[in-house]
C-alpha positions as CSV (number, residue, x, y, z in Angstrom):
1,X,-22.7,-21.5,-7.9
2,X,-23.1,-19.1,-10.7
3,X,-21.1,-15.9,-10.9
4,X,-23.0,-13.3,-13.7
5,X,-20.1,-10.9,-13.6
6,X,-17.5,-14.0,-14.1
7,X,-18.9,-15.3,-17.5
8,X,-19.4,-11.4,-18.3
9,X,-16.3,-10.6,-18.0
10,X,-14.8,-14.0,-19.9
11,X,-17.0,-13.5,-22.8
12,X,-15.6,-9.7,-22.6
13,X,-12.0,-11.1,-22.5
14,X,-12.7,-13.1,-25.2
15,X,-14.2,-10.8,-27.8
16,X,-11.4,-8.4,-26.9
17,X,-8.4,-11.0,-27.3
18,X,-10.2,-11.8,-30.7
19,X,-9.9,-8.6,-31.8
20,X,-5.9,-8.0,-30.7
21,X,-4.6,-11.6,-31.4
22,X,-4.7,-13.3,-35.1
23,X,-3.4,-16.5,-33.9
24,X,-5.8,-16.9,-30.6
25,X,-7.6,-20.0,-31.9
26,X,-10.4,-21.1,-29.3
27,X,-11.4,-19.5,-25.8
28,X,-9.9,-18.8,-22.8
29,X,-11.2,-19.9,-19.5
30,X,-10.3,-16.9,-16.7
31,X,-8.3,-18.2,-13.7
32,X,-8.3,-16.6,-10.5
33,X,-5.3,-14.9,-9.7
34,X,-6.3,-12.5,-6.2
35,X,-8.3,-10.4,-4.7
36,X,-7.1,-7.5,-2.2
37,X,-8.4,-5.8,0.7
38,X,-11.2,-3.9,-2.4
39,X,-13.6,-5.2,-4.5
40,X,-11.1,-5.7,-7.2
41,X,-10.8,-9.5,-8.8
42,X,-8.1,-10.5,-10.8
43,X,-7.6,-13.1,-13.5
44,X,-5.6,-14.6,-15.5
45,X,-6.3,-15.4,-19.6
46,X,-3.6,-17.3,-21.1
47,X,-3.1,-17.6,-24.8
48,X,-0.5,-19.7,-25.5
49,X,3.2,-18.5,-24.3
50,X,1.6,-15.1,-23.0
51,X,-0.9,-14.3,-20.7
52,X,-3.1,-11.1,-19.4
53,X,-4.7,-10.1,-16.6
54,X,-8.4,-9.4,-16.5
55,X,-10.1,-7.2,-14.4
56,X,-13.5,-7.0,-12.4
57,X,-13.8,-3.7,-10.8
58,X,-17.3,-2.8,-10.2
59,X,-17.6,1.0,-11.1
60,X,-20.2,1.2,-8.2
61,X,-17.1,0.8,-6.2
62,X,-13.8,1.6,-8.1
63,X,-12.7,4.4,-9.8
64,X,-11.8,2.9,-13.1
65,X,-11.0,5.9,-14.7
66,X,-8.5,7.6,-12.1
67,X,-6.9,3.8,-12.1
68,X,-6.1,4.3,-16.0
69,X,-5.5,8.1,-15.4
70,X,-2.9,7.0,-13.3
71,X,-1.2,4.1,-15.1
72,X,-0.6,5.8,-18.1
73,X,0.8,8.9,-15.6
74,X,3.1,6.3,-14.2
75,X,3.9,4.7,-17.3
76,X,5.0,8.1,-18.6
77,X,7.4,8.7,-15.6
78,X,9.6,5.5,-16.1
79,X,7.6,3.8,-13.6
80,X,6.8,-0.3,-14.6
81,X,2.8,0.3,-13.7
82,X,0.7,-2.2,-15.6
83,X,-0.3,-1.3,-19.3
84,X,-4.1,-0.8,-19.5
85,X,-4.7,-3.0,-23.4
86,X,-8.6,-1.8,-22.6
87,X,-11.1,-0.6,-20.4
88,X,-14.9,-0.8,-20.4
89,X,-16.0,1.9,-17.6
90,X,-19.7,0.7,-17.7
91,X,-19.4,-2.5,-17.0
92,X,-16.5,-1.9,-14.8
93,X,-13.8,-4.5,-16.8
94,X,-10.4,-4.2,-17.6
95,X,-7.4,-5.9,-19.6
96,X,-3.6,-5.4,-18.4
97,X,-0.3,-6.5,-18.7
98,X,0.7,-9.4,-16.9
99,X,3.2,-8.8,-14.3
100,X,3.2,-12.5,-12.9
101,X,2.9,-13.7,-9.6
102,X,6.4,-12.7,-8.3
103,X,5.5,-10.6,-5.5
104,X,8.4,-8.5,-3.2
105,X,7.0,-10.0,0.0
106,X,7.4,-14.0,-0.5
107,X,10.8,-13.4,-2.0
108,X,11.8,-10.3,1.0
109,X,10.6,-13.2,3.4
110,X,12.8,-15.7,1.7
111,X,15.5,-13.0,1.2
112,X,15.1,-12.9,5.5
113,X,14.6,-16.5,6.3
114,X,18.3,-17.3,4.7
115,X,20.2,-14.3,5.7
116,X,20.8,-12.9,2.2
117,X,21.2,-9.4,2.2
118,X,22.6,-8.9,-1.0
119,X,19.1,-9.7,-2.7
120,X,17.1,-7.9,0.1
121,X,19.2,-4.9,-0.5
122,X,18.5,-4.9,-4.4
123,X,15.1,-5.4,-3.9
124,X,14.9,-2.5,-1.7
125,X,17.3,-0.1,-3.8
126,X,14.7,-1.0,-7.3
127,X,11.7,0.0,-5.0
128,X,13.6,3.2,-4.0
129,X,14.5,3.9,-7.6
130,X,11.1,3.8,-8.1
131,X,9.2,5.7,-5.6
132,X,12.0,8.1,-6.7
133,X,10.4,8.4,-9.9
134,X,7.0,8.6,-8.6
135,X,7.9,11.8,-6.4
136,X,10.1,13.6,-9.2
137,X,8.2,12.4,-12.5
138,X,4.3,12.6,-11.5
139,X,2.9,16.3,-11.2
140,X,1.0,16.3,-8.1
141,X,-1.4,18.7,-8.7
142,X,-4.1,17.0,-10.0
143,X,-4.0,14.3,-7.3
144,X,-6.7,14.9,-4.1
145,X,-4.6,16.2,-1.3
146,X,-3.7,14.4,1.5
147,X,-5.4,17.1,3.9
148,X,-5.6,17.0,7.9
149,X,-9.4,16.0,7.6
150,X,-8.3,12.8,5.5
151,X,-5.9,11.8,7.9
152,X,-8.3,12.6,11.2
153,X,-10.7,10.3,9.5
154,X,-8.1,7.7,8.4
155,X,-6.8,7.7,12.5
156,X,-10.6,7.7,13.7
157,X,-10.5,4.2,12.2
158,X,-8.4,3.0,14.9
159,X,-11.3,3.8,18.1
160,X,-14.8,3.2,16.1
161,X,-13.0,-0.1,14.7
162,X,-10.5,-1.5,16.5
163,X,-11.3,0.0,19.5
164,X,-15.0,-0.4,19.7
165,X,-16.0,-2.9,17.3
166,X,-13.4,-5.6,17.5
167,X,-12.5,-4.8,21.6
168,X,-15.7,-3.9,22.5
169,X,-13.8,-1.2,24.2
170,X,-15.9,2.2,24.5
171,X,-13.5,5.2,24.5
172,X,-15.0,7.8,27.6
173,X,-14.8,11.0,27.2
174,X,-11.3,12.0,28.1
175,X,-10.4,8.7,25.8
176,X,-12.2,10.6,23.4
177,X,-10.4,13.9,24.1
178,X,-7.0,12.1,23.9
179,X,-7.2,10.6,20.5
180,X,-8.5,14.0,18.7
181,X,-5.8,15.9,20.5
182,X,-3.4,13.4,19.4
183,X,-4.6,12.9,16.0
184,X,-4.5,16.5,15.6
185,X,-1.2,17.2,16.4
186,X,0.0,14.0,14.0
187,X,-2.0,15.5,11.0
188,X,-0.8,19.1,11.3
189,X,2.8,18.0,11.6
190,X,2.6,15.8,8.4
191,X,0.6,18.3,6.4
192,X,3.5,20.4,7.6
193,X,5.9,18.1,5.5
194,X,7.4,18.4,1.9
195,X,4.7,17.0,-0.6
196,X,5.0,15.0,-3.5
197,X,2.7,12.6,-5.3
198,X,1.9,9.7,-2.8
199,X,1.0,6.0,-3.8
200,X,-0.2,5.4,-0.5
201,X,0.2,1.9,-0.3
202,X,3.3,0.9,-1.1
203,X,4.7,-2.1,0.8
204,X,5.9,-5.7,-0.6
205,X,2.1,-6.7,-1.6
206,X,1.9,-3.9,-4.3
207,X,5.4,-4.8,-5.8
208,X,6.2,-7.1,-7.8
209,X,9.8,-8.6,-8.7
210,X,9.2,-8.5,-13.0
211,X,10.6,-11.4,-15.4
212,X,13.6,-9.7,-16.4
213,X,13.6,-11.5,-20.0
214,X,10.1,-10.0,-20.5
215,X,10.7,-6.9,-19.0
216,X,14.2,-5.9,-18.9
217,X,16.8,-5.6,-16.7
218,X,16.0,-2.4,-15.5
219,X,12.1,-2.5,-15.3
220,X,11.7,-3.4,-11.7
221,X,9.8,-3.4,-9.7
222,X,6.1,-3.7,-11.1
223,X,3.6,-1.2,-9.4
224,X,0.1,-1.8,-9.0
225,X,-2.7,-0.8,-6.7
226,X,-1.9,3.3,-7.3
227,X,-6.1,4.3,-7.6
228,X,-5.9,5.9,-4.3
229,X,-2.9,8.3,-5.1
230,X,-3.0,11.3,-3.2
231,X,-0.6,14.5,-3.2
232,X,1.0,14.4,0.7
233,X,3.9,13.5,2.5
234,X,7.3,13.1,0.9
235,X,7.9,10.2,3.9
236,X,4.8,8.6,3.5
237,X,5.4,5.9,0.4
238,X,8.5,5.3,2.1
239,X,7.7,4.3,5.6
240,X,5.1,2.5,3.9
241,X,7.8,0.5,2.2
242,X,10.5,0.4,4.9
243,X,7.8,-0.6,8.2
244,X,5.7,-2.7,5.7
245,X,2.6,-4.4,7.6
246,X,4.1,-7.8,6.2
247,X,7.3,-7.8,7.2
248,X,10.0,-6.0,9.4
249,X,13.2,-4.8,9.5
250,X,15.9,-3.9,12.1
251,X,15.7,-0.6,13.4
252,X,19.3,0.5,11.8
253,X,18.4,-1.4,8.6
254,X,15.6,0.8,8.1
255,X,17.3,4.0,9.2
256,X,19.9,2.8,5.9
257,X,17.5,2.6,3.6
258,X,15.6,5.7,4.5
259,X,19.2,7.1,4.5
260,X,19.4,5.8,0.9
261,X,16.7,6.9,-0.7
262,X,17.6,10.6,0.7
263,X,20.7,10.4,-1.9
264,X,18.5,8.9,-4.4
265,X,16.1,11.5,-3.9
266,X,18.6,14.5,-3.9
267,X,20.5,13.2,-6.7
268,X,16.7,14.0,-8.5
269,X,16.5,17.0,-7.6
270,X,14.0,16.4,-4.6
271,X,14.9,17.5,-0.7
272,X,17.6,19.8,-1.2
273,X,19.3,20.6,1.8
274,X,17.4,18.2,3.9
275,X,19.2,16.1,6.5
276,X,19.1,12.7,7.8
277,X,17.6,13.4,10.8
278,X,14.9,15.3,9.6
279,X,14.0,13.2,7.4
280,X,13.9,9.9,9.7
281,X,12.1,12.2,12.2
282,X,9.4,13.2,9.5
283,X,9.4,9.5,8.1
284,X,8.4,8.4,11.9
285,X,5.4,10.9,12.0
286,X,3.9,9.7,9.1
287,X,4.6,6.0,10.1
288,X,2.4,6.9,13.1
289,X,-0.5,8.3,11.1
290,X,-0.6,4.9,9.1
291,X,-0.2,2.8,11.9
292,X,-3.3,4.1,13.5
293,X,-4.9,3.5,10.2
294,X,-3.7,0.4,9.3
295,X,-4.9,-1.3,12.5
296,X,-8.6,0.5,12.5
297,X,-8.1,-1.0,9.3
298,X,-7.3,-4.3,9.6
299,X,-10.5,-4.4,12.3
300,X,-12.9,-3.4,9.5
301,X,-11.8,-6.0,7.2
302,X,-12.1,-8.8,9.6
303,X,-15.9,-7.5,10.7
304,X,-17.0,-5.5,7.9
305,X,-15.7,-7.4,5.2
306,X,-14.7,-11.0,6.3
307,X,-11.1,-11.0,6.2
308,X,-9.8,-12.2,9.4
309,X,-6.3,-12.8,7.7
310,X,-5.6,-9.2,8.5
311,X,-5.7,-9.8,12.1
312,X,-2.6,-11.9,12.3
313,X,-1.1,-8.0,11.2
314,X,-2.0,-6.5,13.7
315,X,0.8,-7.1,16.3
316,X,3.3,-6.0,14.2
317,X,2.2,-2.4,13.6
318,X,0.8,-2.3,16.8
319,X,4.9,-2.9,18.0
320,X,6.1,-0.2,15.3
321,X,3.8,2.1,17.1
322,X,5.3,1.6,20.0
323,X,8.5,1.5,19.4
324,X,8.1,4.4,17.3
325,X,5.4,6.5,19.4
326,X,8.1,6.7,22.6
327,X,10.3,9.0,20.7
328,X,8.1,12.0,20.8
329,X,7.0,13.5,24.1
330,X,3.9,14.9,22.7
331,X,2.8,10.9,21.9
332,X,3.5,10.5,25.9
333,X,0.0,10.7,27.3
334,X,-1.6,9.1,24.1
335,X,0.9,6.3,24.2
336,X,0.7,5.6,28.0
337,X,-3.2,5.8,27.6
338,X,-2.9,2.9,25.0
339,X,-0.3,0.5,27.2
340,X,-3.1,0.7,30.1
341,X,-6.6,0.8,28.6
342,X,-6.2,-0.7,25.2
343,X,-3.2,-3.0,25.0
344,X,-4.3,-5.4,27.7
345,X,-7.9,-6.1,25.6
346,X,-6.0,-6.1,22.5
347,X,-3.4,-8.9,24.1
348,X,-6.1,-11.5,24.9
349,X,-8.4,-10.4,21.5
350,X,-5.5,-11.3,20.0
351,X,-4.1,-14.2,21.8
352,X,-0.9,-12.1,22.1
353,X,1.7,-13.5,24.7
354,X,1.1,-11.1,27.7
């Protein structure tokens, strides 16, 4: 099967490396590296001992130019984002650096599987640093905020996907009336928080553990997938990290980091006089916002887009919210609602143990 934007973008890659390499002596053939969850593909050209990443980003579907915007923004704040070498915003192509294939989840999972804290911790500490550096080195301003409208429609993702489409569960009316009351008071109280320039998805799939002999010693971890960065909650990247999707952590052991990057982040001159407990109370409302998200989410990539992989997510972020969800009285109703009506449907959609 032919694919017209593959042998574009090759004979693009080509021309380009051409032009920047004197010793590339014949051409390269593009190997698929990933997709993601957009309509982003990645591939790898290797020329010789190095190699780069090409990019096929559609520009009826990406914003190429806020990508680049960003990087260089990043790149400028100490932050290991992924040189842009060149861009071409018609045809929607781009060449980067190649950060490798090293990705913070297989190695966290590892890191889990063998009891070895010492390297989780470090991991976690470099991810800090750098979120750090995100929040105190990028001027938010110019990012879209992260208003109460985006997040209602973000949480309305959770009853016309997961809900409807993928349980076939209609809400009724007081459903209905529940979830915007709820979703309300979530938004207001996060758009009530500290803001700061927000990745917005960063977890161990968007970091990447970097080739210390190419990069340094101190250039870890490599960010990518920043397009959507928004101006919003301070707690947001970080619950992101700390209750990734992909992974989880022991209560305590995420209340520690969270605890850590509060001295990191005070040390920068960020949070001044905040406490502990405000912070891990604000880190827990956002966590609730993205949950509801994430699993409307993960139901529209399965039906909408194909990716059923997602659904073997679910669970987990369904048990952060609620685990998280019965510390606030004002989540009661909501929360009980979801135990009785959804979580039953969800259980045998899922094939979850009952």
């Amino acid at each position: 099967m032919t694919d017209p934007r593959l042998q574009e973008l090759t004979s693009w890659t080509n021309e380009l490396l051409d032009q920047l390499l004197a010793d590339k002596q014949r051409a390269v053939e593009l190997e698929p590296v990933s997709g993601d969850a957009s309509f982003r593909r990645y591939f790898r050209a290797r020329v010789g001992d190095d190699s780069y990443i090409a990019v096929d980003a559609p520009p009826e579907h990406e914003d190429n130019q806020t990508f680049v915007h960003l990087s260089n923004l990043l790149l400028a704040s100490g932050v290991s984002a992924p040189k842009v070498y060149s861009v071409n915003y018609d045809q929607g192509f781009m060449l980067l650096v190649d950060f490798g294939d090293d990705l913070y989840l297989p190695a966290l999972l590892h890191y889990q599987r063998n009891n070895d804290m010492a390297s989780s911790e470090a991991l976690y500490s470099q991810a800090i640093d750098a979120l750090v550096l995100i929040q105190s080195g990028l001027d938010k301003s110019p990012l879209p905020a992260y208003t109460v409208e985006k997040m209602l429609e973000e949480m309305q993702l959770f009853p016309t996907w997961f809900c409807e489409s993928f349980l076939s569960f209609k809400l009724d009316e007081a459903g209905t009336a529940l979830c915007n009351s709820t979703f309300r008071w979530l938004a207001g109280q996060i758009s009530d928080q500290h803001q700061v320039a927000v990745h917005r998805d960063y977890h161990s799939r968007n970091l990447l553990v970097l080739d210390t002999s190419k990069f340094g010693v101190d250039r870890g971890p490599g960010v990518i997938d920043f397009q959507d960065a928004v101006s919003g909650s301070y707690t947001y990247d970080l619950v992101s990290l700390l209750r990734d999707c992909y992974i989880s952590w022991p209560k305590q052991q995420v209340e520690d980091w969270a605890c850590l990057y509060l001295v990191k982040a005070q040390a920068a001159g960020l949070l001044a006089g905040y406490t502990e407990a405000q912070l891990i109370r604000d880190m827990n409302l956002a966590g609730l916002q993205r949950n509801l998200k994430v699993i409307g989410i993960f139901a529209r990539l399965s039906i909408r887009d194909n990716k059923s992989q997602y659904l073997a997510d679910i669970p987990l972020v369904v048990s952060y919210f609620l685990d998280i969800s019965a510390q606030f009285e004002e989540m009661a109703q909501f929360r009980a609602w979801f135990i009785t009506e959804v979580l039953p449907q969800a259980k045998a959609k899922l094939q979850l143990e009952p």
